[in-house]
SEVEXTI-866712 format. One line per 2 residues: their letters; for each residue y, z, x of N, C-alpha, C. Coordinates in pm, whole numbers, plus 50000, padded with zeros to 5 digits. Example, Ala and Ser with C-alpha at 12.3 -4.5 7.8 and 13.67 -1.06 7.14 Angstrom:
AS> 49431:50780:51319:49550:50780:51230:49670:50780:51320 | 49775:50708:51285:49894:50714:51367:50003:50787:51290
***
This chain:
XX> 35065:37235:62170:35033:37371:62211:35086:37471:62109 | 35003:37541:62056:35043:37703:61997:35046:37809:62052
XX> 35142:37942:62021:35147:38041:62039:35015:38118:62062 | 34943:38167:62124:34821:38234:62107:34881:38422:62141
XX> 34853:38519:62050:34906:38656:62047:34746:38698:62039 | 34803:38856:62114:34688:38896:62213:34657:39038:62076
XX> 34701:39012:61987:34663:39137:61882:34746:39266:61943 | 34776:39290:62046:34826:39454:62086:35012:39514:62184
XX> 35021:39341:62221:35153:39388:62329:35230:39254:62240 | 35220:39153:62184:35298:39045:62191:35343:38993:62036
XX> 35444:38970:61994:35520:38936:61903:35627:38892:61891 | 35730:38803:61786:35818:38729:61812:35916:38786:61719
XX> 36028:38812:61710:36109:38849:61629:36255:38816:61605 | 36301:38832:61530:36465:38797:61467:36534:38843:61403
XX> 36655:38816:61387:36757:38929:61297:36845:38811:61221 | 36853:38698:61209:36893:38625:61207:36930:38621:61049
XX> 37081:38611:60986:37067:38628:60869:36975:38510:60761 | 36981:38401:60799:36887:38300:60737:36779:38337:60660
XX> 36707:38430:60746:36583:38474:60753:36652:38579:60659 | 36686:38714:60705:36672:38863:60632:36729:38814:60519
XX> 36804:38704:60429:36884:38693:60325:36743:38642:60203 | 36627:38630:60247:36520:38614:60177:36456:38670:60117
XX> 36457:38805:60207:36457:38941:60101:36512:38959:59974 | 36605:38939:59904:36715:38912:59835:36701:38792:59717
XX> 36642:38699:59799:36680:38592:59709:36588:38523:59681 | 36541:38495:59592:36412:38406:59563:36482:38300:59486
XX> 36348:38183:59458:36191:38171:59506:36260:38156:59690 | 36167:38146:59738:36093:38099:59844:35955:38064:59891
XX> 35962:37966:60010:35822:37942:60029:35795:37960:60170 | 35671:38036:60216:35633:38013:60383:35489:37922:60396
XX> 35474:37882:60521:35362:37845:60565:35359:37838:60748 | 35230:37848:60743:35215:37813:60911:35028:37821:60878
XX> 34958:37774:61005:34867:37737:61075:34776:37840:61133 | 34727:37878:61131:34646:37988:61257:34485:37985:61253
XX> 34437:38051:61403:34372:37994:61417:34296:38159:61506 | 34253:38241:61421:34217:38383:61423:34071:38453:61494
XX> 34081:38498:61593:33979:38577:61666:33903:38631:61557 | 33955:38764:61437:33927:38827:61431:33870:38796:61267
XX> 33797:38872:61203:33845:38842:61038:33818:38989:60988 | 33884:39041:61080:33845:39208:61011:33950:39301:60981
XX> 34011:39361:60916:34219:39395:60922:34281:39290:60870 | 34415:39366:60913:34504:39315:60861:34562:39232:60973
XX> 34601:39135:60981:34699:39042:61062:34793:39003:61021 | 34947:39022:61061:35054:39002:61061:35052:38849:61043
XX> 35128:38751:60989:35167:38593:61051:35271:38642:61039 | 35347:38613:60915:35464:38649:60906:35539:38744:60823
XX> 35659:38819:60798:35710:38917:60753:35868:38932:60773 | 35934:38980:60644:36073:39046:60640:36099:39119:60560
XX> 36174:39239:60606:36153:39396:60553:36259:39439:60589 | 36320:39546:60523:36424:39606:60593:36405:39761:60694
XX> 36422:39751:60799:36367:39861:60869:36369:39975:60863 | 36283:40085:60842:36252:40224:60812:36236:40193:60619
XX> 36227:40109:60566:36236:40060:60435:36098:40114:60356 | 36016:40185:60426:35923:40252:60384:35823:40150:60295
XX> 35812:40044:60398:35715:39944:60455:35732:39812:60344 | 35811:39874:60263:35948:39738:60224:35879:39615:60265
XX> 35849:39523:60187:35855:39361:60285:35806:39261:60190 | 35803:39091:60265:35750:39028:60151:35661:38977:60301
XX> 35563:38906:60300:35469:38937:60396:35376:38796:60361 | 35299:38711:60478:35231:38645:60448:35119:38646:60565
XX> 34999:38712:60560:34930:38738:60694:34771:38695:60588 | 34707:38777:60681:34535:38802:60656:34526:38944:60676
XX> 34348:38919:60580:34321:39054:60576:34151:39036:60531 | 34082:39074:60598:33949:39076:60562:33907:38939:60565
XX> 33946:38841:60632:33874:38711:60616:33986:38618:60507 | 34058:38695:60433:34160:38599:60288:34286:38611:60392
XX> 34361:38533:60290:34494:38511:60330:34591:38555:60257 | 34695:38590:60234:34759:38718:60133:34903:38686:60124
XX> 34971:38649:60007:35135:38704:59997:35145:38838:59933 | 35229:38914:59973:35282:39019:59919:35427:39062:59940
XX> 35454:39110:59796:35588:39196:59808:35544:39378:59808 | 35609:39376:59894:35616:39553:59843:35708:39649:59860
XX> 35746:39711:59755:35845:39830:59722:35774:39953:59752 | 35773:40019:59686:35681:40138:59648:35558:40146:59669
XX> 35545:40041:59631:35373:39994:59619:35345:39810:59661 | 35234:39800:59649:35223:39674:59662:35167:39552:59540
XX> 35289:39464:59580:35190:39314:59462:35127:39242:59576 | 35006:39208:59599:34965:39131:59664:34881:39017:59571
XX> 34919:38876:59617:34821:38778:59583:34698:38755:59670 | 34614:38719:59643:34496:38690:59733:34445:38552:59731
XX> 34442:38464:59779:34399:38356:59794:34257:38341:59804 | 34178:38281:59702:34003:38246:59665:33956:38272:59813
XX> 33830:38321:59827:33741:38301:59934:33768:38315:60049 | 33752:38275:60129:33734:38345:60309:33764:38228:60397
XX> 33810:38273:60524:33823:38189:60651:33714:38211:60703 | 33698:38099:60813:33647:38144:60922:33704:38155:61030
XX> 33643:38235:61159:33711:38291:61293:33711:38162:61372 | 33784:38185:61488:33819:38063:61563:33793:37910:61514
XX> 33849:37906:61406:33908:37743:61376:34034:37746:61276 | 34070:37614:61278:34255:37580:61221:34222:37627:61109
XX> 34324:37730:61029:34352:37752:60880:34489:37726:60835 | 34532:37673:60719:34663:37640:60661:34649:37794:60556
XX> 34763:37858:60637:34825:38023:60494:34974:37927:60446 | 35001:37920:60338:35056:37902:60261:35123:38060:60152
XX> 35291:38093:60119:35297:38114:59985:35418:38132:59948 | 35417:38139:59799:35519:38139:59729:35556:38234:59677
XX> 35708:38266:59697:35735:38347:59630:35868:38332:59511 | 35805:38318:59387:35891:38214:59274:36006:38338:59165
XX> 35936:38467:59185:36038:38514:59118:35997:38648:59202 | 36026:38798:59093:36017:38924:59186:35863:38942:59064
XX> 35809:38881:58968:35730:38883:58910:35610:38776:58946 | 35662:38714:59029:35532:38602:59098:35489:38555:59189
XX> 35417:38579:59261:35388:38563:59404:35245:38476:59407 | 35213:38427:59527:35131:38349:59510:35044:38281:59663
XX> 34927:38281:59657:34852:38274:59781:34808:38168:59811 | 34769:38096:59959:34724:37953:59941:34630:37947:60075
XX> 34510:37898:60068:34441:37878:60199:34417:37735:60189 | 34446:37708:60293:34371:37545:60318:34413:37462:60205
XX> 34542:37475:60151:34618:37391:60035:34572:37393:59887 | 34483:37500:59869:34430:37552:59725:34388:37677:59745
XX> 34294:37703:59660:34261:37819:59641:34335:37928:59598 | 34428:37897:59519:34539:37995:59501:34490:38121:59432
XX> 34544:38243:59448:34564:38369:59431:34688:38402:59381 | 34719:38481:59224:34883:38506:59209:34880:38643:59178
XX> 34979:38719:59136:35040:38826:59133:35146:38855:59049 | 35128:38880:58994:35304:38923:58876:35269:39068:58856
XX> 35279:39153:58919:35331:39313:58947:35477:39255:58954 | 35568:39378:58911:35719:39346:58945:35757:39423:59058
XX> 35817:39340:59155:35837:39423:59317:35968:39322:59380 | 36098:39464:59377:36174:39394:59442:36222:39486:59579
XX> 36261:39421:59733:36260:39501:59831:36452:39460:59829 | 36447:39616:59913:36595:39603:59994:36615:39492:60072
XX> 36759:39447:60110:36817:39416:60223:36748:39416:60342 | 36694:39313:60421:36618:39312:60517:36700:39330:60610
XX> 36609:39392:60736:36681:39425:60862:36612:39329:60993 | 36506:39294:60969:36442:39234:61038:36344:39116:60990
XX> 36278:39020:61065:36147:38949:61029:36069:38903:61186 | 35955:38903:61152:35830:38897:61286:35752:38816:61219
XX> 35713:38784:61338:35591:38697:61368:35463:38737:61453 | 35344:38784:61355:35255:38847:61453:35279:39018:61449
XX> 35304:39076:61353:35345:39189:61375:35400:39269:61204 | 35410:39346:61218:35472:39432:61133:35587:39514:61127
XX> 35667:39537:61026:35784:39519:60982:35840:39662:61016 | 35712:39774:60995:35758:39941:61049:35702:39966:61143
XX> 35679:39890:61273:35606:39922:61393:35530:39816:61450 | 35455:39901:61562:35422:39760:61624:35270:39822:61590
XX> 35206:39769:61447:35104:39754:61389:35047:39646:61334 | 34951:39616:61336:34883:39487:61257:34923:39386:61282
XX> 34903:39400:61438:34945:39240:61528:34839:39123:61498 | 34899:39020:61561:34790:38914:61498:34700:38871:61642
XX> 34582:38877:61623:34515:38866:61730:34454:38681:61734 | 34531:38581:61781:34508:38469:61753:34655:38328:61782
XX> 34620:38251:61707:34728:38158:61748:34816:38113:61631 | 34917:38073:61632:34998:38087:61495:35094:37943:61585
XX> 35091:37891:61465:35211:37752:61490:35228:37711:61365 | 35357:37590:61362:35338:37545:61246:35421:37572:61159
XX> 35503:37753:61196:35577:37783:61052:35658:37737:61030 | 35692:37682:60910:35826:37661:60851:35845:37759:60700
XX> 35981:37755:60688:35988:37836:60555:36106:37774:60538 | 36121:37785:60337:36205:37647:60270:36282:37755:60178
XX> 36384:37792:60148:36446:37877:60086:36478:37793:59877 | 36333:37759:59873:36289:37744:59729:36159:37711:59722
XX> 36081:37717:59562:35961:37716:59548:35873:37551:59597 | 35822:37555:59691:35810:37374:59722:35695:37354:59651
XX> 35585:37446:59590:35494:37364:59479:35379:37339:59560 | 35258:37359:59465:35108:37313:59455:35118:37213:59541
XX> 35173:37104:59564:35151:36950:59608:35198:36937:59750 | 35322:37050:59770:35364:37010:59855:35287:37076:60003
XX> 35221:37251:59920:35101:37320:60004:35001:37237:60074 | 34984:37152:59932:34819:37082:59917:34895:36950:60033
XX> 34983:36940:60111:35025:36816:60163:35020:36844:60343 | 35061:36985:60319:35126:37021:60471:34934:37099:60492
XX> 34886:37129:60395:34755:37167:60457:34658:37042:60497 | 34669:36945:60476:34608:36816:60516:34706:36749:60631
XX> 34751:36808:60717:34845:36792:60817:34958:36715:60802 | 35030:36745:60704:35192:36666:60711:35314:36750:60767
XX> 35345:36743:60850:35489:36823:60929:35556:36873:60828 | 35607:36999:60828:35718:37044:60731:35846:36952:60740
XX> 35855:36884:60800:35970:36803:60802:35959:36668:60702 | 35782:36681:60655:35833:36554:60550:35784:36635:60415
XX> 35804:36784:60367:35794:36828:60265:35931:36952:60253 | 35990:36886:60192:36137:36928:60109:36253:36974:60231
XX> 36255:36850:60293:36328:36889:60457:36467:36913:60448 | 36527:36886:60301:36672:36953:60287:36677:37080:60205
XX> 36582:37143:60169:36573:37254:60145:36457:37411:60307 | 36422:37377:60430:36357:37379:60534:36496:37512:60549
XX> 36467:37641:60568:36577:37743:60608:36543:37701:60761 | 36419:37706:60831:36398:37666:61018:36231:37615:60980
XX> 36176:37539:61079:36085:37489:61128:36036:37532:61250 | 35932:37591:61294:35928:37645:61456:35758:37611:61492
XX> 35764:37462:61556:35618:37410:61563:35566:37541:61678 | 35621:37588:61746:35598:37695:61825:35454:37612:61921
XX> 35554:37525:61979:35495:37406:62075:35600:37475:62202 | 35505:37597:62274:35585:37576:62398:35695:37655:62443
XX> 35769:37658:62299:35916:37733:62304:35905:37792:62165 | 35966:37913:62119:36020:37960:61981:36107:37949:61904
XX> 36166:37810:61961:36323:37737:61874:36269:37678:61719 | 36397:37731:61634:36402:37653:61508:36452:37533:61517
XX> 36409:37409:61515:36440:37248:61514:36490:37194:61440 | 36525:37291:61279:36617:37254:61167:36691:37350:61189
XX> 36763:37490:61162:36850:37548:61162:36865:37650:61262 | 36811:37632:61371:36865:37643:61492:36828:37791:61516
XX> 36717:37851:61449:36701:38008:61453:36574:38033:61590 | 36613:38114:61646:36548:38150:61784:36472:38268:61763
XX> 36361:38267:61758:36301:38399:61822:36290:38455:61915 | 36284:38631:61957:36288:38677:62077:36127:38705:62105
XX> 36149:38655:62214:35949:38700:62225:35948:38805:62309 | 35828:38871:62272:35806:38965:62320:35657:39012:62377
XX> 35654:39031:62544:35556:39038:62622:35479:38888:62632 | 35536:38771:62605:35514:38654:62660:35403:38587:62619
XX> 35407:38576:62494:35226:38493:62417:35181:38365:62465 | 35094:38350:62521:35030:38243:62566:35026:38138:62495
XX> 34988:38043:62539:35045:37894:62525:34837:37849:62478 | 34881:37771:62360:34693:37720:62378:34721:37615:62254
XX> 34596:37532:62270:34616:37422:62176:34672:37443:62061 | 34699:37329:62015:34777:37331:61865:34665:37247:61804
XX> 34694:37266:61675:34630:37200:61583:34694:37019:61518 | 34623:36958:61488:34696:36818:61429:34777:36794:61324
XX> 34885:36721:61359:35027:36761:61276:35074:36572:61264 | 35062:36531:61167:35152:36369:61108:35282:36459:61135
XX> 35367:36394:61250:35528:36396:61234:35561:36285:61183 | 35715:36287:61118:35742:36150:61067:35807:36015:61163
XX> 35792:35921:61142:35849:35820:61216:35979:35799:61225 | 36020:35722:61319:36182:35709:61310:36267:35669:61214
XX> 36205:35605:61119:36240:35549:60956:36237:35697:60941 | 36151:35762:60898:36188:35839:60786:36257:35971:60824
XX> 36326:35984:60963:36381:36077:61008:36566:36017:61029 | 36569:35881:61001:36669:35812:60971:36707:35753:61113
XX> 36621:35733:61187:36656:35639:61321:36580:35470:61316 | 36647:35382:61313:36635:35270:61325:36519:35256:61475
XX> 36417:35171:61435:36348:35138:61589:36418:35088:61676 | 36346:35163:61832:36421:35120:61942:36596:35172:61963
XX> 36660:35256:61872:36791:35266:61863:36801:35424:61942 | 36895:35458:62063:36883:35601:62138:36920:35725:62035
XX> 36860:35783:61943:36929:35897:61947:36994:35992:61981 | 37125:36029:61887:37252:36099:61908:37207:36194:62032
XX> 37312:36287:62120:37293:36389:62189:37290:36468:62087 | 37202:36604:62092:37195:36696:62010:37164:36711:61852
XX> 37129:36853:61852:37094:36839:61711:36909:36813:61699 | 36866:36808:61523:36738:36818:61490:36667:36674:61535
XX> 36711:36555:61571:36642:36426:61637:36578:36461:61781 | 36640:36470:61858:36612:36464:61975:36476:36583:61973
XX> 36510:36721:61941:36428:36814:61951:36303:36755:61880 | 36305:36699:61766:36141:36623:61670:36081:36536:61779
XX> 36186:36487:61878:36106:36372:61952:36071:36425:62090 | 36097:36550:62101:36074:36655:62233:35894:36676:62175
XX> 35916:36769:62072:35775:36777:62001:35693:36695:61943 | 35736:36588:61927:35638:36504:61947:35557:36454:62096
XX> 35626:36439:62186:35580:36404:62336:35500:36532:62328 | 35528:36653:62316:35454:36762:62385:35371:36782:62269
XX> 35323:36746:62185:35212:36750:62083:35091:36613:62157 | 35192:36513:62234:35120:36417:62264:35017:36405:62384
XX> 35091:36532:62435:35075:36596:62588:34932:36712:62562 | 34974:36806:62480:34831:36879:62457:34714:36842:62461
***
């Protein structure tokens, strides 16, 4: 099951330093899944900005049918990712952000779009999901799962891997800042970061996701995993991926 946001009352948000310290520090990489009513505007996926920052942010949403990274200061660098979505079916947004001179767009694990304008933002105060960074504008009208974000550049291969359905957990899982299959609940399953939701986004299918097996998550077959921690929760989401 995914998040489904209604475009106008509902969004997820955090303050969590993990997150706002990204502003700051590059490369980084985001991705998530969605699965969009609309293809007309702008749609939020994801974003971190520092607030009243005079729209400050590094940003990975849609816009006109493309899929978009951007930094912006003053102005904006935006990458654009080749060609168009379509409305109501699964899309992989992908991007990178490798220096304050390079940014970079990804649909469906290619199609890349880059950017080298030079754009560096303040100290973040916030990051959302479904929403925007100076208000409650350019909500996302649709379903969003899937995100993870890796606090370094994970590369062409590793886009081109998780867009052919491989779990962020088997592309660069010791570099993963949180994972949030956003199956159900808004918990991070690697570093433990929670979102606050807001006005209660509906619950609707998810899209198909390879999680990894108990080998490669380091559990021996048949053996109980530990209380607590990132095991148990992978094998929560897996049942309820199994359940959808």
């Amino acid at each position: 099951m995914s998040y489904d946001f209604d475009g106008s009352t509902q969004w997820l948000g955090s303050t969590d330093s993990a997150l706002l310290n990204l502003s700051t520090s590059l490369p980084f990489s985001a991705a998530f899944w969605f699965y969009n009513n609309t293809a007309s505007g702008e749609d939020t996926g994801w974003v971190v900005g520092p607030a009243g920052g005079n729209g400050q942010k590094h940003a990975l949403y849609t816009f006109n049918a493309s899929v978009r990274a951007l930094t912006r200061d003053t102005g904006n660098g935006i990458a654009v990712a080749s060609g168009s979505f379509s409305t109501n079916t699964w899309t992989h947004a992908a991007g990178r952000w490798i220096s304050s001179t390079d940014r970079r767009a990804y649909r469906d694990g290619g199609n890349e779009g880059t950017n080298s304008a030079s754009k560096t933002i303040s100290a973040a105060a916030n990051s959302w999901v479904a929403r925007e960074t100076g208000g409650t504008s350019k909500l996302f009208d649709g379903r969003i799962c899937e995100l993870a974000i890796w606090d370094v550049d994970i590369g062409t291969d590793a886009i081109a891997a998780l867009a052919k359905g491989f779990s962020p957990l088997l592309v660069h899982p010791n570099n993963l800042v949180d994972y949030w299959p956003l199956v159900r609940h808004s918990r991070g399953i690697v570093g433990g970061i929670n979102w606050t939701e807001t006005a209660s986004p509906a619950i609707a299918e998810h899209t198909r996701v390879f999680m990894p097996s108990s080998s490669q998550i380091g559990l021996a077959p048949f053996v109980a995993p530990p209380a607590g921690g990132i095991i148990p929760e992978i094998m929560h989401h897996r049942k309820q991926m199994q359940a959808a």
